[in-house]
C-alpha positions as CSV (number, residue, x, y, z in Angstrom):
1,X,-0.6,5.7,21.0
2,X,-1.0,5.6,25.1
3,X,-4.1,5.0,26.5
4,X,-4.4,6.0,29.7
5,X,-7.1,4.3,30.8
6,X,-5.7,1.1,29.9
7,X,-4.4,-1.0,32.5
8,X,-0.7,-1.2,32.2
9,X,-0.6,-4.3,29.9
10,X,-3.3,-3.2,27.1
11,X,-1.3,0.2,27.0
12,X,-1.0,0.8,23.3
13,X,-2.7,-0.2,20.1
14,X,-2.1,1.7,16.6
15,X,-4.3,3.6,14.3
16,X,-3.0,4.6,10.7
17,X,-4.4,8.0,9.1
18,X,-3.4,11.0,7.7
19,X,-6.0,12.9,9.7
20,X,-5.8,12.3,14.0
21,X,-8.6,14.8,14.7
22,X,-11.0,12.5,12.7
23,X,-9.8,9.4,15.5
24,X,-12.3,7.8,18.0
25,X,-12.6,4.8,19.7
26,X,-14.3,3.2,22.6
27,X,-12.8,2.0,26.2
28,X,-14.5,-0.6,28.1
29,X,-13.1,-1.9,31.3
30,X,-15.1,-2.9,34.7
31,X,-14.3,-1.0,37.8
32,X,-13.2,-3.1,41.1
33,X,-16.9,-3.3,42.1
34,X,-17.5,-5.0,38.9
35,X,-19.3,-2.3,37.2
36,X,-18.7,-2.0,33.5
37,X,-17.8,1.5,32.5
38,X,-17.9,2.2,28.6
39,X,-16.5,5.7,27.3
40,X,-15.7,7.2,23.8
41,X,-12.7,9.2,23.7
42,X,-10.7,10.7,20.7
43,X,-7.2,11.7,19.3
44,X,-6.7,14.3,21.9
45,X,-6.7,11.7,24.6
46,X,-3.9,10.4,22.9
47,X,-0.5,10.6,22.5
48,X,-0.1,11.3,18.4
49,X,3.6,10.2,17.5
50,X,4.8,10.8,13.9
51,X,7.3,8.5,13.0
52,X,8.6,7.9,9.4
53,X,9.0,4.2,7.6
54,X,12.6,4.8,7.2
55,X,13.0,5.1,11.2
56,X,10.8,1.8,11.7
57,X,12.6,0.0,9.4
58,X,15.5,1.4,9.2
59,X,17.0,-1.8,9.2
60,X,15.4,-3.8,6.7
61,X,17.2,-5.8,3.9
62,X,16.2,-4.8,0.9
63,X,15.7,-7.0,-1.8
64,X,17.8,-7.9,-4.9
65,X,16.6,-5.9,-7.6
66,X,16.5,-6.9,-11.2
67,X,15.2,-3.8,-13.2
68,X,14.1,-4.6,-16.7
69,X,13.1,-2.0,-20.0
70,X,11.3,-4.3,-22.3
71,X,12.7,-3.9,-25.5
72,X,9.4,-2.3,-27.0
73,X,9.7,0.8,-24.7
74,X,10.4,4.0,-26.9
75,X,12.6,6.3,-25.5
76,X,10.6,8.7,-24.6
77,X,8.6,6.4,-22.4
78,X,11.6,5.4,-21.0
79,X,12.9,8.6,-20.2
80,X,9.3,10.2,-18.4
81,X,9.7,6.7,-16.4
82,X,13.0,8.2,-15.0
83,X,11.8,10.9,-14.5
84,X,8.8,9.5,-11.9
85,X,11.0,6.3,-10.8
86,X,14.5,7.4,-10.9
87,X,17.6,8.1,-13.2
88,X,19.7,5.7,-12.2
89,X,19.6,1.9,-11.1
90,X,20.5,3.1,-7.7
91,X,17.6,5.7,-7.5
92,X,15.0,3.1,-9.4
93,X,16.0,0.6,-6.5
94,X,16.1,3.1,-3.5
95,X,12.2,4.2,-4.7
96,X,10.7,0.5,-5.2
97,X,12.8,-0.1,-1.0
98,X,10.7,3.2,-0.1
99,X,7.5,1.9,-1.0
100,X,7.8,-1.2,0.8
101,X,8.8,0.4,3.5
102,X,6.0,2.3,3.5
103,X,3.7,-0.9,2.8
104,X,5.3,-2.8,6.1
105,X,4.9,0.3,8.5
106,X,1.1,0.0,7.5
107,X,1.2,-4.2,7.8
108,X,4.1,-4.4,10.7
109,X,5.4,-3.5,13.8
110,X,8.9,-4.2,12.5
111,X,11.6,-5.8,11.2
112,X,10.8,-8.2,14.2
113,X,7.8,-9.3,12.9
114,X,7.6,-8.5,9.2
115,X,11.5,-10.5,8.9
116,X,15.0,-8.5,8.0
117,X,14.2,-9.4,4.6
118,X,10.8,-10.0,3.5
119,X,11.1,-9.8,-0.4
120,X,14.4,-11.2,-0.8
121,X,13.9,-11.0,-5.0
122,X,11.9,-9.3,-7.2
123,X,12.2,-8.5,-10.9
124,X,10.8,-4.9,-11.7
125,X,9.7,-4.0,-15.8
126,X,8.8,-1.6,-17.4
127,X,6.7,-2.8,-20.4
128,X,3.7,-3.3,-22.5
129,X,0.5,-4.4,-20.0
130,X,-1.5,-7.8,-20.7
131,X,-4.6,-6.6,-18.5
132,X,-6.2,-3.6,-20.3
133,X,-6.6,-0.3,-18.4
134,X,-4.2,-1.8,-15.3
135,X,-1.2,0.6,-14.4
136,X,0.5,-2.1,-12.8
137,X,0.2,-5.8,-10.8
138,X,2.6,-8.5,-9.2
139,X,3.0,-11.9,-10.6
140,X,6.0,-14.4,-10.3
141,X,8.0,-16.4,-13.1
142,X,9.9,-18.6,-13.2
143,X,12.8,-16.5,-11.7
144,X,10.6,-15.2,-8.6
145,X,8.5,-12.3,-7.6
146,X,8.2,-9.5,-10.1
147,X,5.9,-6.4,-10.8
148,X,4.6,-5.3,-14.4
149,X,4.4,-1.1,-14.9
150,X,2.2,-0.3,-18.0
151,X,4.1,1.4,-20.3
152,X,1.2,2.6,-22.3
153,X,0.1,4.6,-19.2
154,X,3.9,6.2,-18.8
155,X,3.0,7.0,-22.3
156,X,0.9,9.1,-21.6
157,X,3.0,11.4,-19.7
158,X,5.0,12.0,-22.4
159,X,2.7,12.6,-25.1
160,X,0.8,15.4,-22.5
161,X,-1.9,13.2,-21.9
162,X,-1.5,12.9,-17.9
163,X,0.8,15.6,-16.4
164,X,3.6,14.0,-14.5
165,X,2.4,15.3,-10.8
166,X,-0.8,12.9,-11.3
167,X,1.1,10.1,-12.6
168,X,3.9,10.3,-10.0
169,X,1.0,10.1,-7.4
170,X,-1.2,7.6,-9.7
171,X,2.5,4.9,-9.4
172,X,3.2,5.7,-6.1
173,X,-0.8,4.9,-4.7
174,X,-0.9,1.8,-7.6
175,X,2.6,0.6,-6.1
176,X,1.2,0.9,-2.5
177,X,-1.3,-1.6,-3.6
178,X,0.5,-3.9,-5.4
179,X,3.5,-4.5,-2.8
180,X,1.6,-4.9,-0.4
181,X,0.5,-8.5,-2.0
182,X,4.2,-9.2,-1.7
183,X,3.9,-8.6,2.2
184,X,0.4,-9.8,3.5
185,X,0.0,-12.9,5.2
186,X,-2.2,-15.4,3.1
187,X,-3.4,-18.8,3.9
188,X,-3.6,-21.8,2.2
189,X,-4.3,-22.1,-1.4
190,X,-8.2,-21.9,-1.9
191,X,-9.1,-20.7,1.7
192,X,-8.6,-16.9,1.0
193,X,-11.1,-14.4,-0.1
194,X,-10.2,-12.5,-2.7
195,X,-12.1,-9.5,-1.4
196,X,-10.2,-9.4,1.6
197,X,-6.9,-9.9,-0.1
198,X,-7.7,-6.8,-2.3
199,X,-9.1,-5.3,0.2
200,X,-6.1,-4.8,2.5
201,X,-4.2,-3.7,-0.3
202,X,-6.6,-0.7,-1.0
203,X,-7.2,-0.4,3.0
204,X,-3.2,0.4,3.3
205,X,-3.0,2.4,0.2
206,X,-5.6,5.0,1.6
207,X,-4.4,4.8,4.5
208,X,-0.7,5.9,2.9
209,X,-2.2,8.8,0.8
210,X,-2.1,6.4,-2.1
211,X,-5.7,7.8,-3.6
212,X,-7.3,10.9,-3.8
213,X,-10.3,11.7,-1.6
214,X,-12.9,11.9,-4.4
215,X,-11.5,8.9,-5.9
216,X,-11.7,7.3,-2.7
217,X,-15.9,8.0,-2.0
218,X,-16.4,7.6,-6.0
219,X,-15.0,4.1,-5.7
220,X,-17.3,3.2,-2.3
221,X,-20.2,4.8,-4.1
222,X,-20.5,3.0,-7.3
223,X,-18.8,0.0,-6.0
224,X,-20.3,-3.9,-6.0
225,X,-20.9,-5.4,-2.7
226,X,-18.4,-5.2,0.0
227,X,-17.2,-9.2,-1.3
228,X,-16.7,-9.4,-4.7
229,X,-13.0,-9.4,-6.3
230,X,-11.3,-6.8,-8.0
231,X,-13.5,-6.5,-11.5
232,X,-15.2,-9.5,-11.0
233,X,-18.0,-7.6,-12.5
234,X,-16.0,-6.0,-15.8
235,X,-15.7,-2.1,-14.8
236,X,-17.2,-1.9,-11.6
237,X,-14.9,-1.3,-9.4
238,X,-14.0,-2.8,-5.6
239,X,-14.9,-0.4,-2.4
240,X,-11.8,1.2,-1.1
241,X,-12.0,0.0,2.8
């Protein structure tokens, strides 16, 4: 987005929503007499550019996928998982490259600075969750990176429970979240607030379309303060930024 009150080297910055019209922000410069001039604006003084993922990072390397069904996974399960995730290996892999895609468009610039290949590895599986109630989450084994999908909760799509168009959006916002904890930049070991690690992740899956509106202002309202981790305090939950 072009400001054009910006001086020619503090031309652009970037703002991620799905609603422009809702966009303002503040310019403060100082004229040649000195004078400091302050001025709210909005979207319209912009320049709004829509530009997919895939045309960012058109480029990217994706990783080396390693898709596993546990072997506890009924077929039904299995089969309402295809039907949200894809058919075949080649579709599974080409939807788990879109979402981090999607992740580094929120997090990067480009390939330039996110790397040609920033998850080189990761081990995707479908099977029974260890952390009650979670739809998914990222870990690493011994192997490398991988992510966990609950299939208790793609159970439930075949038994009627939860119709497929919420849990195809439910995975894909979930997803959002988790990959981006493959992506973010991180400090050293003890140094980094949880809250801020979560955080970002929910910050770029609202920001994606990755929750619903009234999920979105139900979370903030019945929330714990702004700092505390991810159900640090059993079911309450962590404001979405």
């Amino acid at each position: 987005m072009a400001n054009p009150n910006f001086s020619s080297s503090y031309d652009y910055f970037t703002v991620v929503t799905k609603n422009p019209a809702t966009v303002q922000y503040r310019c403060i410069w100082n004229k040649e007499s000195g004078e400091e001039v302050s001025e709210w604006a909005s979207a319209d003084n912009l320049t709004v550019t829509n530009v997919a993922s895939s045309d960012v990072f058109f480029d990217i390397v994706p990783p080396t996928f390693k898709l596993v069904t546990e072997d506890n996974v009924s077929a039904q399960v299995a089969e309402a998982y295809d039907g949200i995730v894809g058919k075949t290996d080649e579709e599974k892999k080409a939807y788990y490259t879109q979402i981090l895609q999607i992740v580094l468009s929120s997090i990067y610039n480009s390939t330039v600075d996110a790397g040609q290949q920033p998850v080189s590895w990761i081990k995707c599986i479908l099977g029974k969750m260890d952390y009650p109630g979670a739809v998914a989450y990222v870990s690493g084994d011994s192997e490398g990176p991988l992510m966990r999908l609950s299939s208790e909760y793609v159970e439930q799509v075949s038994t009627g429970a939860v119709s497929m168009e919420d849990a195809t959006f439910e995975i894909r916002g979930v997803l959002i979240h988790e990959f981006s904890h493959l992506v973010q930049k991180t400090g050293a070991v003890g140094s980094n607030q949880p809250s801020c690690i979560e955080g970002m992740a929910d910050a770029i899956r609202s920001a994606c379309g990755g929750v619903t509106d009234a999920n979105r202002i139900s979370g903030a309202l019945n929330a714990g303060v702004y700092y505390d981790e991810n159900r640090k305090s059993g079911d309450t939950p962590c404001p979405y930024v």
